[in-house]
C-alpha positions in Angstrom: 0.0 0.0 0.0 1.4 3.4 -0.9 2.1 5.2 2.5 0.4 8.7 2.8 1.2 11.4 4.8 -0.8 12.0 7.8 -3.4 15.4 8.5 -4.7 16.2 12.4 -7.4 18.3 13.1 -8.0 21.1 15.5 -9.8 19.5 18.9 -13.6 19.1 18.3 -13.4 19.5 14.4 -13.7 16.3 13.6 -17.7 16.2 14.6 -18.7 17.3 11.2 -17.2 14.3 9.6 -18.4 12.3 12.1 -21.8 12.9 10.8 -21.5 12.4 7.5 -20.0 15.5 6.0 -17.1 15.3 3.4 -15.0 18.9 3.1 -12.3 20.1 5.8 -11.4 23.5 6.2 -7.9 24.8 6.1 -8.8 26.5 9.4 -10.4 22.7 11.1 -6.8 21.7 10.8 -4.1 21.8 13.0 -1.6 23.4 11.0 1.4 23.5 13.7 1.1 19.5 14.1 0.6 19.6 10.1 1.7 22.8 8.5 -0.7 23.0 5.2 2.3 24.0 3.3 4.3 20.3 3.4 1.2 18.8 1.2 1.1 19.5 -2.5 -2.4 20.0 -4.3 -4.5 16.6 -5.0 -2.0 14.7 -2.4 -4.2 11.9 -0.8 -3.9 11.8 2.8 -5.1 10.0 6.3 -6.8 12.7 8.7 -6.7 12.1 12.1 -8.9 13.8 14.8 -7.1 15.8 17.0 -6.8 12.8 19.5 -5.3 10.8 17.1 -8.7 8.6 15.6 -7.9 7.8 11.9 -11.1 9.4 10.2 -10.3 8.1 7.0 -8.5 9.2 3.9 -8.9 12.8 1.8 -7.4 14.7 -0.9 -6.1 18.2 0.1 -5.3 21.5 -1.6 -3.3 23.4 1.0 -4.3 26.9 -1.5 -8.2 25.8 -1.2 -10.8 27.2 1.4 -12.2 23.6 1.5 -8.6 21.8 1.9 -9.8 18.4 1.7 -12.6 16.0 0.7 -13.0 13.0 2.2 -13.2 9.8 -0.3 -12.7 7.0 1.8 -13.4 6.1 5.5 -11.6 3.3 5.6 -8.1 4.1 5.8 -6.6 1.1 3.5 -8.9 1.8 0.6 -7.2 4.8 -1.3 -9.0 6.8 -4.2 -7.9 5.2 -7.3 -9.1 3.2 -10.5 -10.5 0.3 -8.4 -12.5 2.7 -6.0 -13.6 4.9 -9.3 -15.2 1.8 -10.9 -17.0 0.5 -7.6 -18.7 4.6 -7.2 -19.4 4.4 -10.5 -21.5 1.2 -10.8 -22.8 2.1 -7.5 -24.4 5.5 -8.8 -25.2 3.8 -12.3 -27.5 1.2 -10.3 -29.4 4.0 -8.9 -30.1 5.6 -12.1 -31.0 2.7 -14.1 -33.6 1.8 -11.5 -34.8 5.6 -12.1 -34.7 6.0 -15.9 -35.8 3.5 -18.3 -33.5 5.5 -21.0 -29.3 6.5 -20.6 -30.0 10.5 -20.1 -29.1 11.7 -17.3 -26.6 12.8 -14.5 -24.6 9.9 -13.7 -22.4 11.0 -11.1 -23.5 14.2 -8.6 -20.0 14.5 -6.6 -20.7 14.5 -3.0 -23.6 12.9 -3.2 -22.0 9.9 -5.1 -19.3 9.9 -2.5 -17.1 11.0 -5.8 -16.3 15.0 -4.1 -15.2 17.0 -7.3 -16.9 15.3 -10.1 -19.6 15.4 -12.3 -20.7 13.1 -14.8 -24.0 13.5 -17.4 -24.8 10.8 -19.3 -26.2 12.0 -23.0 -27.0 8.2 -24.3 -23.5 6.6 -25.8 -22.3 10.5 -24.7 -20.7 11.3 -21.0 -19.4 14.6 -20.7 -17.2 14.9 -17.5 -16.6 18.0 -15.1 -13.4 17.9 -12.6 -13.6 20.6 -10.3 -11.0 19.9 -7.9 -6.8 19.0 -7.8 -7.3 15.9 -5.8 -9.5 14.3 -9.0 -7.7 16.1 -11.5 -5.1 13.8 -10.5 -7.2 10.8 -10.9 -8.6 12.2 -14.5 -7.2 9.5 -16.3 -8.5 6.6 -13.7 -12.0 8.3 -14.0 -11.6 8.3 -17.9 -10.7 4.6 -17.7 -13.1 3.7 -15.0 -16.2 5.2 -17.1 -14.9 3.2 -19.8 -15.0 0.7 -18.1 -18.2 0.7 -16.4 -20.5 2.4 -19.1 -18.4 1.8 -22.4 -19.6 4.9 -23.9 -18.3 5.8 -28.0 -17.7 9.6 -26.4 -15.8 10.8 -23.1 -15.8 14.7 -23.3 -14.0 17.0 -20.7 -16.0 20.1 -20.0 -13.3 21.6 -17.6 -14.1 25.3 -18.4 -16.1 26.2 -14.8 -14.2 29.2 -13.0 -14.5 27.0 -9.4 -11.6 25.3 -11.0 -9.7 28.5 -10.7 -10.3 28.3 -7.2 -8.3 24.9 -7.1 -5.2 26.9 -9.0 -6.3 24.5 -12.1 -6.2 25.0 -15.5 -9.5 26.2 -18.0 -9.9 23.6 -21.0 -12.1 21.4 -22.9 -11.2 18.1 -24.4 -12.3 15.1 -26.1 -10.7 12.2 -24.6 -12.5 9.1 -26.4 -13.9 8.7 -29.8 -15.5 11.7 -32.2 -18.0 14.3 -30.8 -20.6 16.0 -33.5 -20.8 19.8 -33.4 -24.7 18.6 -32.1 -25.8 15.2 -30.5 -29.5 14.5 -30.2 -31.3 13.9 -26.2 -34.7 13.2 -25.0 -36.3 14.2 -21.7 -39.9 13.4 -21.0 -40.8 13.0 -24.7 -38.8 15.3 -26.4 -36.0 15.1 -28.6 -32.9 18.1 -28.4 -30.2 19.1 -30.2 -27.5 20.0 -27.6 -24.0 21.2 -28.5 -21.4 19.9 -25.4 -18.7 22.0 -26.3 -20.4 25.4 -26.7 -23.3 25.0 -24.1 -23.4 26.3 -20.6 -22.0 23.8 -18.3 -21.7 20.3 -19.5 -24.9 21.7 -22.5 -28.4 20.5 -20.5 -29.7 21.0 -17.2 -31.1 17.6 -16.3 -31.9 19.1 -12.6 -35.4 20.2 -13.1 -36.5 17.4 -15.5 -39.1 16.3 -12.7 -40.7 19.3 -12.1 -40.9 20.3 -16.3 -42.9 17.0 -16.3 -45.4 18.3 -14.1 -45.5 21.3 -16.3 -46.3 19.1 -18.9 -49.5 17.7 -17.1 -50.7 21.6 -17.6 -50.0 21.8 -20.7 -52.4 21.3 -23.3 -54.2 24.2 -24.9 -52.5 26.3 -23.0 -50.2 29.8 -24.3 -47.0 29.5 -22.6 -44.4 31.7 -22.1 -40.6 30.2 -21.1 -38.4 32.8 -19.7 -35.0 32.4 -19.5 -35.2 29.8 -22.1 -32.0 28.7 -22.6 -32.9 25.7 -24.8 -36.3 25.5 -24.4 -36.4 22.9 -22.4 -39.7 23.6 -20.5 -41.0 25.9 -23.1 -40.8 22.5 -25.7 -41.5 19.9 -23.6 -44.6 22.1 -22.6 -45.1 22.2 -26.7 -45.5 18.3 -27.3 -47.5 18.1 -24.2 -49.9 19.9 -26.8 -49.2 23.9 -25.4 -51.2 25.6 -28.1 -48.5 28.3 -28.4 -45.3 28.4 -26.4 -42.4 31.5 -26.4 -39.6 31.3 -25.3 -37.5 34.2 -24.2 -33.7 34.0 -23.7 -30.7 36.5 -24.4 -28.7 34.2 -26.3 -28.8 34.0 -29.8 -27.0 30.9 -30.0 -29.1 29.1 -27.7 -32.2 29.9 -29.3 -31.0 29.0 -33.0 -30.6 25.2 -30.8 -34.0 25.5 -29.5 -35.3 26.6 -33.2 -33.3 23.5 -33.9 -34.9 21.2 -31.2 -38.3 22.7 -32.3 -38.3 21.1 -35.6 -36.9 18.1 -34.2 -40.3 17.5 -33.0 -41.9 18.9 -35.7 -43.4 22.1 -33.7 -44.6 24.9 -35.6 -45.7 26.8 -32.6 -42.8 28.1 -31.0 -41.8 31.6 -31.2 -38.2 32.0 -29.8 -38.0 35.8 -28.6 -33.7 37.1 -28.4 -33.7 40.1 -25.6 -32.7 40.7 -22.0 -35.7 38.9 -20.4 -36.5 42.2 -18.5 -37.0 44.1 -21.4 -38.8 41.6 -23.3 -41.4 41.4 -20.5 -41.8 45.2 -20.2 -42.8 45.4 -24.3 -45.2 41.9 -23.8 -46.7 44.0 -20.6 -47.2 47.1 -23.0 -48.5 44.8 -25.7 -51.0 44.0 -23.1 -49.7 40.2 -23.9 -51.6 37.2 -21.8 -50.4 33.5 -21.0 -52.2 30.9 -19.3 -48.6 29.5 -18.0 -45.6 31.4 -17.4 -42.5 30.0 -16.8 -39.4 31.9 -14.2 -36.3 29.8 -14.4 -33.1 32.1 -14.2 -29.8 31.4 -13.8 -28.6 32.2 -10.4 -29.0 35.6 -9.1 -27.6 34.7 -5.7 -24.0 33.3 -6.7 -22.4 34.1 -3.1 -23.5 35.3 0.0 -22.8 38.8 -0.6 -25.4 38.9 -3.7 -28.3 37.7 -1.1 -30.2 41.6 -1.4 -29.2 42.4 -5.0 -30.4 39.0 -6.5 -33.4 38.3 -3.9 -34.7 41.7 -5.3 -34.4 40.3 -9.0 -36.3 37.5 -8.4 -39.1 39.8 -6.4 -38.8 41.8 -9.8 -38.9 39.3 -12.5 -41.9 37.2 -10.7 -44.2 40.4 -10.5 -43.4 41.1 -14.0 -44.1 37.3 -15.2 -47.5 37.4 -12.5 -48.1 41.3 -14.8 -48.6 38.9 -17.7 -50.7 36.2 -16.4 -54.4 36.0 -17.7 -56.9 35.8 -14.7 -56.5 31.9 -14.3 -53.1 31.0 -15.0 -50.2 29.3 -13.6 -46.9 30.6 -12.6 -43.6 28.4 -12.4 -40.9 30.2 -10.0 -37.6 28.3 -9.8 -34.2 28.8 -8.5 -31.2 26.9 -8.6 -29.3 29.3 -5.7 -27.9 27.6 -2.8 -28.2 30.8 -0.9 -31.7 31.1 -1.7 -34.2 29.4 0.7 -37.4 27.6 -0.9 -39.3 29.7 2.0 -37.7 33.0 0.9 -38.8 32.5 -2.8 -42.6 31.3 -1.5 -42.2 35.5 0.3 -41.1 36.9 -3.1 -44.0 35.0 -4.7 -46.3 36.5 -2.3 -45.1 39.6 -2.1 -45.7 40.0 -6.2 -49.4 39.0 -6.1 -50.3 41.0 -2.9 -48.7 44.1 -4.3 -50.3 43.4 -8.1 -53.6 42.2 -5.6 -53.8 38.7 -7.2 -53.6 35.8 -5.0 -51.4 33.1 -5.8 -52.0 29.6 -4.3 -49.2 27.1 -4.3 -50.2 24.0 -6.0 -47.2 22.1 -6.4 -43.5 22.3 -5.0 -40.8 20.8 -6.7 -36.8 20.2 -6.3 -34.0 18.4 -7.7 -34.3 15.3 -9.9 -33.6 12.2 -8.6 -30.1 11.8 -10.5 -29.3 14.8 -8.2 -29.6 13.0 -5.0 -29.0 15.2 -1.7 -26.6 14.4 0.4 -28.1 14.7 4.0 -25.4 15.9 5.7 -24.7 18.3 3.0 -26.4 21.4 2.6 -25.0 22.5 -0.9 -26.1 19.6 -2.7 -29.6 20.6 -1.9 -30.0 23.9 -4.6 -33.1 23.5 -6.9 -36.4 25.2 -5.6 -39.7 25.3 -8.1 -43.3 26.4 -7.3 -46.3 26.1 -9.5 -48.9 28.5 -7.7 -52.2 29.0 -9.6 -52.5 32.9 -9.9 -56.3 34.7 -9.7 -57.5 38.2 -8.9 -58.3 38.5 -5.5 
């Protein structure tokens, strides 16, 4: 066995690991004992509580704010090629027994026991995201365990996220196994989309709220619908072959919306109107058109990044739901999501409220959704718990 270096913690920090949680802080450990500076970035090593109790083994990044992630408990099992493959088929049992097709997110980091890796699954397609030194190190175990396990035709690396920066890693994208089209073809609850990996945000879908556009879906028919923050279109089209008489979506990138136009005919639907604008403006010129939808979708990417965005972006989402609720007919539906951490589900329920008292509507929630399932929480981890979606039905008072 390869002998690793040893990390102690500060007395009493070991408690949060004790109950489950993965990440040490640089300032849990006891740096005169084990000065942060001997370790080098991605170094595997056994932490010990402060009385000497081996906790199990992590990878540390003495430059990192979180300086290690636990990845074993079990101090003779190291992370490696053997481990990877054992995660791997552990997370792909769970998603077979939810899915009855390969699309979705395979691996969900933490909550896979796999701490700085992300893994969606696009069919015969896995696009990979390493967002940490310690698995950076492993990258070519991971490549070779996903091989492995899944034996896709295409392993991409989508290692372009700015967290990375925060791990002194490199930016970069790269196919690692086989040939990638400029656009590969996914379905979500009955719908077929063209996606480009390379150029998308993040890894180039957002299987996280696939549950909750499904109920969407049951809402649907012969209903106008209006998808803000579009990206895609993925509930504004999915809303569409649910049998939406007419759907828009809204979304300030060109690029994505010549995908979703893509997508569109895909599935053969000649009702969407894709609308290119900043989605505030674009609301204020529906509201003056004295425009009306029976379902109006609020999905935005996060306004609440870090803590000290809580009063700037909890006032955009106030904003943006009172202009959607401005454009609601007088018995519609209104879908309010987040995907901020910082953002509590009982915080966005208030802005909700607050829009339809001051517009004097009432808005009745009728459904509350979260994360898919291939985004399992990890109960001793907060952060792994992000997505938040209402559907309140929204009638004058």
């Amino acid at each position: 066995m390869t002998e690793l270096a040893s990390v102690y913690l500060k007395k009493g920090q070991e408690r949060r690991l004790n109950q489950g949680h993965l990440w040490i802080y640089s300032n849990e450990i006891d740096t005169q004992k084990t000065p942060l500076k001997s370790f080098t970035s991605g170094e595997q090593v056994i932490v010990y509580s402060h009385s000497a109790k081996a906790l199990g083994i992590a990878y540390i990044n003495p430059h990192s704010l979180i300086a290690g992630r636990l990845v074993s408990r079990q101090i003779f099992i190291l992370l490696d090629r053997s481990l990877l493959v054992h995660r791997i088929k552990i997370a792909l049992s769970l998603r077979e027994r939810l899915f009855d097709k390969p699309f979705y997110r395979l691996i969900f980091g933490e909550s896979d026991l796999l701490p700085g890796v992300v893994v969606d699954r696009f069919n015969d397609v896995l696009v990979v995201q390493i967002t940490t030194a310690g698995m950076e190190q492993q990258k070519q175990a991971i490549i070779e365990a996903l091989d492995k396990v899944i034996k896709p035709a295409t392993i991409v690396l989508r290692n372009d996220v700015k967290m990375r920066e925060l791990e002194g890693l490199e930016l970069y994208n790269e196919v690692v196994l086989g040939d990638l089209p400029e656009l590969i073809e996914i379905e979500e609850n009955n719908t077929h989309f063209h996606i480009n990996i390379l150029k998308g945000q993040k890894t180039g879908w957002f299987y996280d709220h696939r549950m909750n556009r499904a109920r969407i879906q049951n809402y649907a028919k012969g209903k106008r619908v209006l998808d803000l923050f579009s990206y895609i279109g993925a509930w504004g089209l999915e809303a569409a072959t649910a049998g939406a008489s007419e759907v828009f979506c809204v979304d300030a990138s060109e690029q994505a919306l010549d995908w979703l136009d893509s997508s569109a005919t895909l599935n053969q639907l000649s009702n969407i109107t894709s609308v290119q604008g900043n989605v505030f403006e674009v609301l204020k010129h529906l509201r003056n058109e004295r425009e009306k939808f029976d379902i109006v979708i609020v999905d935005p990417p996060a306004f609440i990044k870090r803590k000290k965005d809580f009063k700037e972006g909890l006032n955009a989402y106030r904003r943006v739901n009172q202009m959607a609720m401005q454009l609601c007919t007088r018995d519609a539906l209104l879908v309010s999501a987040s995907c901020s951490h910082h953002l509590p589900a009982e915080t966005l329920v208030q802005q909700v409220q607050s829009a339809s008292r001051h517009l004097d509507r009432f808005a009745q929630i009728i459904e509350l959704g979260h994360q898919a399932p291939d985004h399992p929480i990890h109960p001793a981890i907060p952060e792994t718990a992000y997505i938040k979606s209402f559907i309140s039905r929204v009638t004058p008072t």
